[in-house]
NUDREN-483633 format. One record per residue: residue in three letters; x, z negated, y negated of N, C-alpha, C in turn. Coordinates in Angstrom, 2 decimals. Each point is the difference from the previous one (the first is absolute). Example, Ala and Ser with C-alpha at 12.3 -4.5 7.8 and 13.67 -1.06 7.14 Angstrom:
REM residues 2
+-----+---------+---------+---------+---------+---------+---------+---------+---------+---------+
! res !     n.u !     n.w !     n.v !    ca.u !    ca.w !    ca.v !     c.u !     c.w !     c.v !
+-----+---------+---------+---------+---------+---------+---------+---------+---------+---------+
! ALA !   13.19 !   -7.80 !    5.69 !   -0.89 !    0.00 !   -1.19 !    0.90 !    0.00 !   -1.20 !
! SER !   -0.35 !    0.72 !   -1.05 !    0.82 !   -0.06 !   -1.19 !   -0.77 !   -0.73 !   -1.09 !
+-----+---------+---------+---------+---------+---------+---------+---------+---------+---------+
END
This chain:
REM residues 148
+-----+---------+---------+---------+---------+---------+---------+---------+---------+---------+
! res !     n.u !     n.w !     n.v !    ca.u !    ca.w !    ca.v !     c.u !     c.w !     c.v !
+-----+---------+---------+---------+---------+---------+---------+---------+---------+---------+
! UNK !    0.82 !    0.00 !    1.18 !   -0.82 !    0.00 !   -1.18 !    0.87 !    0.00 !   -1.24 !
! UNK !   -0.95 !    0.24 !   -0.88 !    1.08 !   -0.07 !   -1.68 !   -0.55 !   -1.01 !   -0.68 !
! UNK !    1.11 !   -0.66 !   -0.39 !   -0.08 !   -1.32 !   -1.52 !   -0.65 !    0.56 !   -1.21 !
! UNK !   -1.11 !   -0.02 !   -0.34 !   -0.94 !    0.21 !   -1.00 !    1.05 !   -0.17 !   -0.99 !
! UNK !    0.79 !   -1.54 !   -0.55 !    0.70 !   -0.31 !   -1.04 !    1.23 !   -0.76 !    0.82 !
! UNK !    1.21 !    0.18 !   -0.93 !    0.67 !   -0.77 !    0.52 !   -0.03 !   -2.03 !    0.30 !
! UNK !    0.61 !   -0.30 !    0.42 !   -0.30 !   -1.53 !   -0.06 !    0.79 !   -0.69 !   -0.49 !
! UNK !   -0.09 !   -0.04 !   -1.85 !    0.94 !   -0.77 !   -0.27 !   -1.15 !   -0.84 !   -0.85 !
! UNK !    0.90 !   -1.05 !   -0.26 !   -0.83 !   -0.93 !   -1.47 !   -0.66 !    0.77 !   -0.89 !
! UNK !   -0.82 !   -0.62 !   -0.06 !   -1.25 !    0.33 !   -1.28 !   -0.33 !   -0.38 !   -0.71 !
! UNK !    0.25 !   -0.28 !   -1.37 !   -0.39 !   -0.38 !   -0.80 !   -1.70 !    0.05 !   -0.85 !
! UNK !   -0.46 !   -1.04 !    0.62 !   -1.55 !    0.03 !   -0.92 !   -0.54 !   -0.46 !   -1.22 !
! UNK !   -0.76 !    1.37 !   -0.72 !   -0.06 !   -0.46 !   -1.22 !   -1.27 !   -1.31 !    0.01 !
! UNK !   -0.01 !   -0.56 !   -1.04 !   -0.97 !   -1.18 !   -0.42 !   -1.28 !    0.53 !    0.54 !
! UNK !   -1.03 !    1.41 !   -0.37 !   -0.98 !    0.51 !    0.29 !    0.10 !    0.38 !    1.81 !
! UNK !    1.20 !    0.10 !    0.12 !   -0.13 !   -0.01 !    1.30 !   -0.21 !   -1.05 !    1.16 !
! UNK !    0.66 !   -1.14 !   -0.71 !   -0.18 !   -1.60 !    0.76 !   -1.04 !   -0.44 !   -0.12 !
! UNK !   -1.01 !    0.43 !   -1.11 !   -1.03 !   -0.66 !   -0.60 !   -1.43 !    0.84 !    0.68 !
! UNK !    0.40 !    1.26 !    0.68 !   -0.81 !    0.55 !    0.92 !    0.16 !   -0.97 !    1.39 !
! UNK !    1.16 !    0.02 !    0.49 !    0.29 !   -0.25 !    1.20 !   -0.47 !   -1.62 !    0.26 !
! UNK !    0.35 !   -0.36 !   -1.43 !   -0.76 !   -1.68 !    0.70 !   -1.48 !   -0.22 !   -0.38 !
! UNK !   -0.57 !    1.13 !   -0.63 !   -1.28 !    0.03 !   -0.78 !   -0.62 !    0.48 !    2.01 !
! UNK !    0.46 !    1.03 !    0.35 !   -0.65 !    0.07 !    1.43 !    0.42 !   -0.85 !    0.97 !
! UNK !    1.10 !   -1.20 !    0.40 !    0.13 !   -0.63 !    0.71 !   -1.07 !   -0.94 !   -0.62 !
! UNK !   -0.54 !   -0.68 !   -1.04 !   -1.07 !   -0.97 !   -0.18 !   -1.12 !    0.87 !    0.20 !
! UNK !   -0.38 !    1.22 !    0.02 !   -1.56 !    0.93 !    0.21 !    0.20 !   -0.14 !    1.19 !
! UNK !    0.76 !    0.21 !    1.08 !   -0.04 !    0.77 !    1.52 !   -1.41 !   -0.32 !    0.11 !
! UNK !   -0.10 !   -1.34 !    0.52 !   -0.73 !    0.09 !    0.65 !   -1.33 !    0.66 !   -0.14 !
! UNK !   -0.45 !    0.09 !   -1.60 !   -1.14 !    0.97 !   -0.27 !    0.07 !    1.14 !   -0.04 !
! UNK !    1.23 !    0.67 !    0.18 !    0.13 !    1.23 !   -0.53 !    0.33 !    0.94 !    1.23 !
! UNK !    0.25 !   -1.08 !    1.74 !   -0.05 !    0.29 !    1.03 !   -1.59 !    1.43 !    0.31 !
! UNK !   -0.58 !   -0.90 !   -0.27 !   -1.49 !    0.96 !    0.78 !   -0.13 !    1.72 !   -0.99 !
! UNK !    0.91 !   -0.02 !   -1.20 !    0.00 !    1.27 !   -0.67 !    1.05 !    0.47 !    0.40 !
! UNK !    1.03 !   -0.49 !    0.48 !    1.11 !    0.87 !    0.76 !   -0.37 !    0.23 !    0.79 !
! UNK !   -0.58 !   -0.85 !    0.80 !   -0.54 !    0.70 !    1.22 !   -0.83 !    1.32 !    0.35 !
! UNK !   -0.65 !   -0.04 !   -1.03 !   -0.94 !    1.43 !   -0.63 !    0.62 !    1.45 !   -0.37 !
! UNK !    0.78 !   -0.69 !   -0.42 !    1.15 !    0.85 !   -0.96 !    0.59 !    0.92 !    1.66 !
! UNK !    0.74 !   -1.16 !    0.30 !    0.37 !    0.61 !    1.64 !   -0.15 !   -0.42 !    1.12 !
! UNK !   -1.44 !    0.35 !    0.46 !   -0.39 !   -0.56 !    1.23 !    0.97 !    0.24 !    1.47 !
! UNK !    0.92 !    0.97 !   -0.31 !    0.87 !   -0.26 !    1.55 !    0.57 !   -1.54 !   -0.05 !
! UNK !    0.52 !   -0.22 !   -1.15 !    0.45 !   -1.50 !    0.19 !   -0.38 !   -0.63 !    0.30 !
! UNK !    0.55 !   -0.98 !    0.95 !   -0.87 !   -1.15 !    0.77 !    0.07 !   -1.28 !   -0.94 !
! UNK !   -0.92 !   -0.57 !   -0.09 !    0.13 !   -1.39 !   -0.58 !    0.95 !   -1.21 !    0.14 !
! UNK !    0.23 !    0.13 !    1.47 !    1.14 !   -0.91 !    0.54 !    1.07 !    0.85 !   -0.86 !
! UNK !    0.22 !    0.89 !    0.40 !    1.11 !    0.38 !   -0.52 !    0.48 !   -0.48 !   -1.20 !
! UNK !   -0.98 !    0.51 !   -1.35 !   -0.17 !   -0.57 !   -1.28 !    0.34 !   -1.70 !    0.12 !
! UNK !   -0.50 !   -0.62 !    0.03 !   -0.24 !   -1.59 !   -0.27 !    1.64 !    0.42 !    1.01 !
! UNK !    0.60 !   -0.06 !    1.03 !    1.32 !   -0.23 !    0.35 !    1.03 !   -0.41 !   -1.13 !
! UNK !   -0.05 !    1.39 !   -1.27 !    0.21 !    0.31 !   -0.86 !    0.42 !   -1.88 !   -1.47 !
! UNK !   -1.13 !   -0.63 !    0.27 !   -0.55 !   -0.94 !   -0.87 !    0.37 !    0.34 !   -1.32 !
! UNK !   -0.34 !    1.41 !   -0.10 !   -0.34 !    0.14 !   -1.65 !    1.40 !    0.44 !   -0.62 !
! UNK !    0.55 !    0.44 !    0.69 !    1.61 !    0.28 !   -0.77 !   -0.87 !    1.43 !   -0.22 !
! UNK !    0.71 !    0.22 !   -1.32 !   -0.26 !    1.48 !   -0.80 !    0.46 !    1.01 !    1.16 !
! UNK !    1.49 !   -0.06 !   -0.09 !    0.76 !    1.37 !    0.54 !   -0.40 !   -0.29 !    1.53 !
! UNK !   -0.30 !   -1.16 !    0.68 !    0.02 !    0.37 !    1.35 !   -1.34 !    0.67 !    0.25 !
! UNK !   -0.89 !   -0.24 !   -0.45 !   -2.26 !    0.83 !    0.01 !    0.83 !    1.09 !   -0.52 !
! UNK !    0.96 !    0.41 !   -1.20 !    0.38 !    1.52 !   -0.07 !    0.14 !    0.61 !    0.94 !
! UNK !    1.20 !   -0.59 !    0.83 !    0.65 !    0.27 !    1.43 !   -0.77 !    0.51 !    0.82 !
! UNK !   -0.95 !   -1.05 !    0.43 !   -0.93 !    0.05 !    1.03 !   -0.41 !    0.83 !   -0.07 !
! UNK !   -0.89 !    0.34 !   -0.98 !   -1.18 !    1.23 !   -0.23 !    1.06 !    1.19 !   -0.05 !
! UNK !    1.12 !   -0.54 !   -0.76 !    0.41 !    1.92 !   -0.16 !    0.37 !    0.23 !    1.68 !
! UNK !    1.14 !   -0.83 !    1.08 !   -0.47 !    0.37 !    0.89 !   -1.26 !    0.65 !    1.12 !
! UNK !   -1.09 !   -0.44 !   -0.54 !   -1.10 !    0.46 !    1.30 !   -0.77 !    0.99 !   -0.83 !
! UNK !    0.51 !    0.07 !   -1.26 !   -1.15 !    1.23 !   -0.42 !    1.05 !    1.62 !   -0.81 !
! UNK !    1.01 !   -0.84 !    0.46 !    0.98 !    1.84 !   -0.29 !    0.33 !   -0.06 !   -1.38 !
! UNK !   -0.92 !   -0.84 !   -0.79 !    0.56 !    0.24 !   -1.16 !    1.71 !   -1.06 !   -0.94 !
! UNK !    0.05 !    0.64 !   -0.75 !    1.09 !   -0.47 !   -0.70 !    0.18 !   -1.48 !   -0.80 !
! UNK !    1.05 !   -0.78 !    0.32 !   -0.16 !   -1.42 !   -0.17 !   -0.59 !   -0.25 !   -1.59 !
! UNK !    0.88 !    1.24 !   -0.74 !   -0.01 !   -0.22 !   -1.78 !   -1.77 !    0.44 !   -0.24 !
! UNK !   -0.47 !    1.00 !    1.12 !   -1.65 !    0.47 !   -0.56 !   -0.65 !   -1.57 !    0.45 !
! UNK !    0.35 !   -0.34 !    0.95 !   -0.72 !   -1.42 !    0.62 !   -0.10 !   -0.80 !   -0.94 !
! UNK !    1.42 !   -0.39 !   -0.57 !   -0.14 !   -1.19 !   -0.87 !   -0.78 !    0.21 !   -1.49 !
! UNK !    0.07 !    1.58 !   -0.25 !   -0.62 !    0.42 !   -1.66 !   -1.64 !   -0.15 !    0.29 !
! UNK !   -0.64 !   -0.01 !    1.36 !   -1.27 !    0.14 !    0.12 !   -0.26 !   -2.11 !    0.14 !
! UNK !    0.80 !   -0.42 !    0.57 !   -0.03 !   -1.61 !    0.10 !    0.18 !   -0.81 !   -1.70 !
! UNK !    0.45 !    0.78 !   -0.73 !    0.09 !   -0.84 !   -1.42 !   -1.09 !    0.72 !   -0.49 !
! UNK !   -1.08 !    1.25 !    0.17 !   -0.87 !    0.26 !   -0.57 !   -1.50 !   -0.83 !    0.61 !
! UNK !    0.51 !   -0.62 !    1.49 !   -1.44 !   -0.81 !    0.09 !    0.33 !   -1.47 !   -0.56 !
! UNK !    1.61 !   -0.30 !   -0.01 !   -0.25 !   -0.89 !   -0.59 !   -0.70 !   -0.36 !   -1.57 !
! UNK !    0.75 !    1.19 !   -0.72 !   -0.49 !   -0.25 !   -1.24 !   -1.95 !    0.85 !    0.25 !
! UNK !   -0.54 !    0.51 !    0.55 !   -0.99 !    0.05 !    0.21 !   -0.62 !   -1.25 !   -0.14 !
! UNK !    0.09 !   -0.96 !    1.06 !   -0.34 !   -1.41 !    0.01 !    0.17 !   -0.94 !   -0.79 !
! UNK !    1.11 !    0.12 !   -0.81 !    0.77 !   -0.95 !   -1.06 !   -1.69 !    0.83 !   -0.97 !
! UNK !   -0.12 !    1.04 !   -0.63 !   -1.17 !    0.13 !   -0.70 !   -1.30 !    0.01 !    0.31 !
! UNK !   -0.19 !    0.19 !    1.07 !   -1.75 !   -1.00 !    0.27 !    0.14 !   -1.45 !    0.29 !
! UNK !    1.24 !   -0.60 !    0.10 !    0.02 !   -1.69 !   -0.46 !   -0.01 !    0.03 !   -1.13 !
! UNK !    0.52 !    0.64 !   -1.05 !   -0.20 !   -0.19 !   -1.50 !   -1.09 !    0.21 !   -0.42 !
! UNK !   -0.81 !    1.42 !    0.34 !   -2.01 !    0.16 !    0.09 !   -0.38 !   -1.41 !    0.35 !
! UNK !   -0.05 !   -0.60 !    0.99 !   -0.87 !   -0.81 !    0.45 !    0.00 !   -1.28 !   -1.06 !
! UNK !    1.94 !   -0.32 !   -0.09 !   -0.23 !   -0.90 !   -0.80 !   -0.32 !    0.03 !   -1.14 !
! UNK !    0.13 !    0.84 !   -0.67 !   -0.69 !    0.62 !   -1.32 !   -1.71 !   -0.71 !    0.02 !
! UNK !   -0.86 !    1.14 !    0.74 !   -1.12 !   -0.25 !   -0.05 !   -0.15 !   -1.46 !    0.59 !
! UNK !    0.16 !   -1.10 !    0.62 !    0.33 !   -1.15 !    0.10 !   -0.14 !   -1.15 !   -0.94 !
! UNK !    1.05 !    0.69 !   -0.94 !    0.27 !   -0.92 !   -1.25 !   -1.29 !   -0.73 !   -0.60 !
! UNK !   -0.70 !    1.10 !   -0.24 !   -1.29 !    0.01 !   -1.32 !   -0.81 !   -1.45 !    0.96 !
! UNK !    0.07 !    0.52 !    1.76 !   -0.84 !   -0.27 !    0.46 !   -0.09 !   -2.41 !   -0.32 !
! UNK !    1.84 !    0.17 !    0.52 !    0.53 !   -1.01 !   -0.23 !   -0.64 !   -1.41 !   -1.39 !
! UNK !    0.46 !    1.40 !   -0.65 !   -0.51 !   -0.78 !   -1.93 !   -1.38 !   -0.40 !    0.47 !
! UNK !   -0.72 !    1.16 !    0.10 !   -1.29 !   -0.57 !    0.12 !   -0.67 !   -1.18 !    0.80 !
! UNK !    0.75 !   -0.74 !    1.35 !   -0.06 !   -0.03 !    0.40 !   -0.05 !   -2.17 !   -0.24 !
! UNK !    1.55 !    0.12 !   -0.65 !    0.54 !   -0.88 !   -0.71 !   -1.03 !   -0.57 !   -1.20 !
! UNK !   -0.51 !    0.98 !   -0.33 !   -1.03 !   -0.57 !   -0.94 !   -0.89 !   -0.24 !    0.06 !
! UNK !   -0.91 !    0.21 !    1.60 !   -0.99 !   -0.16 !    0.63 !    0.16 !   -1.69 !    0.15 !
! UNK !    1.48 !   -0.22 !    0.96 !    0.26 !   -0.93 !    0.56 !    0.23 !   -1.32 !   -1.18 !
! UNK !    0.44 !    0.69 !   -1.63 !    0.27 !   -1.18 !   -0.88 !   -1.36 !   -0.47 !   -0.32 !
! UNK !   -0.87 !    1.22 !   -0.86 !   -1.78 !   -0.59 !   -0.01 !   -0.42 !   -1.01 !    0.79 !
! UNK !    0.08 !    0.19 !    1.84 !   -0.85 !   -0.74 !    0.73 !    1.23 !   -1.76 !   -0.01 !
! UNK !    0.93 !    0.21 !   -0.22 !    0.74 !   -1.05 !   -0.38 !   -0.84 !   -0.80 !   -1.10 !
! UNK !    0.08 !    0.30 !   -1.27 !   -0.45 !   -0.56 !   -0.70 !   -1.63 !    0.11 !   -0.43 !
! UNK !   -0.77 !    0.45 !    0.79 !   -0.96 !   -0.53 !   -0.08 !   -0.55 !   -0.44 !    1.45 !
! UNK !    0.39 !   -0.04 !    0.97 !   -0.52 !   -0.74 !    1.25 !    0.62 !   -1.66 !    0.23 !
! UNK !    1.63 !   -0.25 !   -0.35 !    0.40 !   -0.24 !    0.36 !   -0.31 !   -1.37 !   -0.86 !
! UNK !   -0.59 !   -0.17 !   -1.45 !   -0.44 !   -1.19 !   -0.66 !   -1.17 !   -0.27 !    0.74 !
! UNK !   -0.40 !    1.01 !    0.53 !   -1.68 !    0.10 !    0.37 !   -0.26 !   -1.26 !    1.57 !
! UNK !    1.14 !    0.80 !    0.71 !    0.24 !   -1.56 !    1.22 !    0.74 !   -0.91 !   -0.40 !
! UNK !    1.16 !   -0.22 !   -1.05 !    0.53 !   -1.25 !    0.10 !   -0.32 !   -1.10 !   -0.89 !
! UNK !   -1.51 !    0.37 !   -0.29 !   -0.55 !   -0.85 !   -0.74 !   -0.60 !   -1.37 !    0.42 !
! UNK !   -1.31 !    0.98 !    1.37 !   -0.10 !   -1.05 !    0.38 !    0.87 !   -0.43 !    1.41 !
! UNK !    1.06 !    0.32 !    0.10 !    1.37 !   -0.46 !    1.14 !    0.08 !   -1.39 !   -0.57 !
! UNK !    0.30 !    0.36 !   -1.92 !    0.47 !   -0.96 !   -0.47 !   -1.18 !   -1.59 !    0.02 !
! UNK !   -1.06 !    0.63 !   -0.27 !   -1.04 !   -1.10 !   -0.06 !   -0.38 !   -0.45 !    0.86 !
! UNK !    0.20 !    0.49 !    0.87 !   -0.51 !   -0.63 !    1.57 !    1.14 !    0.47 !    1.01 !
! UNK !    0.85 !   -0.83 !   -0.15 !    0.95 !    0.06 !    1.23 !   -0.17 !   -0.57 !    1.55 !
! UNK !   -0.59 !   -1.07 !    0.33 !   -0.29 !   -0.47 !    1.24 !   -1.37 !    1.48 !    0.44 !
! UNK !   -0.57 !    0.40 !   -0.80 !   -1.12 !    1.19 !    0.77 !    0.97 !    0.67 !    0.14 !
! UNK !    0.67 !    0.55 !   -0.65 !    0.63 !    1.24 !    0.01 !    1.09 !    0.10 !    1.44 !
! UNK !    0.72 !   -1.47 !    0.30 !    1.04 !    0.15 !    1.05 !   -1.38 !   -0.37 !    1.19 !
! UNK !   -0.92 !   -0.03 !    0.11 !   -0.83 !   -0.48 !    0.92 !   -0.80 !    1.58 !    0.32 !
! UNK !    0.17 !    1.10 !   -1.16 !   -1.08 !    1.07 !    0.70 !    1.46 !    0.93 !    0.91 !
! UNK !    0.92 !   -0.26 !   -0.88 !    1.01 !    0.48 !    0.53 !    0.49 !   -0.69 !    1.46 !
! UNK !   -0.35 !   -1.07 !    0.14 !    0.54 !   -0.45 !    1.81 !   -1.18 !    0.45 !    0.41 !
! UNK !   -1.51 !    0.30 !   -0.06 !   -0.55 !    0.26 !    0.19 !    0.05 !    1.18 !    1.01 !
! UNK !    0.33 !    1.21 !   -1.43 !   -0.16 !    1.18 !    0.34 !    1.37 !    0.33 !    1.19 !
! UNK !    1.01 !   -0.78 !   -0.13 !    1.07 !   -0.02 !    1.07 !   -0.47 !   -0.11 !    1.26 !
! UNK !   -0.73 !   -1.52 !    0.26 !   -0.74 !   -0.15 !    1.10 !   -0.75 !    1.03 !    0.65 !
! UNK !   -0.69 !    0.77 !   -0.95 !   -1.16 !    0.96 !    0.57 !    1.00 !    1.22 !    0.81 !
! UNK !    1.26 !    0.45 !   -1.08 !    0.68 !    1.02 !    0.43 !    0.58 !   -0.15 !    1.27 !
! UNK !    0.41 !   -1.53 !   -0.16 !    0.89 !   -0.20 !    1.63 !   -1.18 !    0.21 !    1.37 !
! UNK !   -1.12 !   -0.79 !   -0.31 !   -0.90 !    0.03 !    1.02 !   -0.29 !    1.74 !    0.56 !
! UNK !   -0.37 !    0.54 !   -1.22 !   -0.12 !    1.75 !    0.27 !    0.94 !    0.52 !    1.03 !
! UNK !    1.57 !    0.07 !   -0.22 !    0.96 !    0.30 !    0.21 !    0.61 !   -0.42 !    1.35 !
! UNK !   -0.84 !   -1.51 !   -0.05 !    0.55 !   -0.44 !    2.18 !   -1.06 !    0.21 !    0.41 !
! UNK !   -1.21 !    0.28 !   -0.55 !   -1.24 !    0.61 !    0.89 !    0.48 !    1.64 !   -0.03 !
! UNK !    0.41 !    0.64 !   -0.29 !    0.49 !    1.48 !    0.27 !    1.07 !   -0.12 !    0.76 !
! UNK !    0.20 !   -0.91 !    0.01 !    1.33 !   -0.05 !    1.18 !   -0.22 !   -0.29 !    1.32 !
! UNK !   -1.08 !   -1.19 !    0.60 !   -0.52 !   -0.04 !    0.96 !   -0.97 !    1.26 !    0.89 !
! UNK !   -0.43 !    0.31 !   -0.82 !   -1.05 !    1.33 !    0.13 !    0.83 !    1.28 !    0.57 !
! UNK !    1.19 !   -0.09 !   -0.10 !    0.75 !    1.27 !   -0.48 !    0.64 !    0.25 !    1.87 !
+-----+---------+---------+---------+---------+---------+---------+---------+---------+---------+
END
């Protein structure tokens, strides 16, 4: 056979390390689209791999004929594929977040005077509905257990 490239040291640029460890933290999601990508590859095979850039190059360029350098230019385009529908999602996310936060501050300040009022005024009821309602839960919970 012939040496695609020779085998000496390589020097990688910053964008290049920053792919390679950007897909060793994706593998594992980014497994089931390689797989798509090239279904001769076996999965074992892949995961063998655990996510090293150049060795899934390797692999695949072995079983599918093609060239290690086309392998790896199509592997930094799903990565950055993925790197931008995580940025979509979290994008649309955000707004959801804010809103969300402010749902949660409202019912703060107006529920939250609303029970510890009378917590405060009546403390012996209050720790008494609460062993109460404990009691009821435990009873529920070993009667589903006997039954079961």
């Amino acid at each position: 056979m012939t040496d695609e490239t020779p085998q000496t040291p390589r020097e990688e640029t910053p964008a290049a390390e920053a792919h390679q460890e950007t897909f060793r933290e994706r593998f594992e999601t980014l497994l089931p689209t390689i797989q798509r990508e090239w279904p001769q590859v076996a999965r074992q095979t892949l995961e063998a791999t655990r996510g090293s850039f150049d060795e899934v190059a390797e692999v695949i360029a072995s079983q599918t004929g093609r060239t290690v350098t086309l392998v790896k230019h199509q592997l930094v385009e799903l990565v950055d594929l993925a790197g931008a529908q995580t940025s979509r999602i979290a994008d649309h996310l955000a707004p959801l977040e804010k809103q969300l936060e402010g749902v949660l501050d409202d019912l703060n300040a107006t529920l939250r005077p609303r029970i510890e009022k009378p917590v405060r005024e009546r403390p012996l009821m209050a720790l008494g509905i609460a062993a109460g309602v404990g009691v009821l839960v435990g009873l529920l919970l070993s009667s589903g257990r006997r039954s079961a």
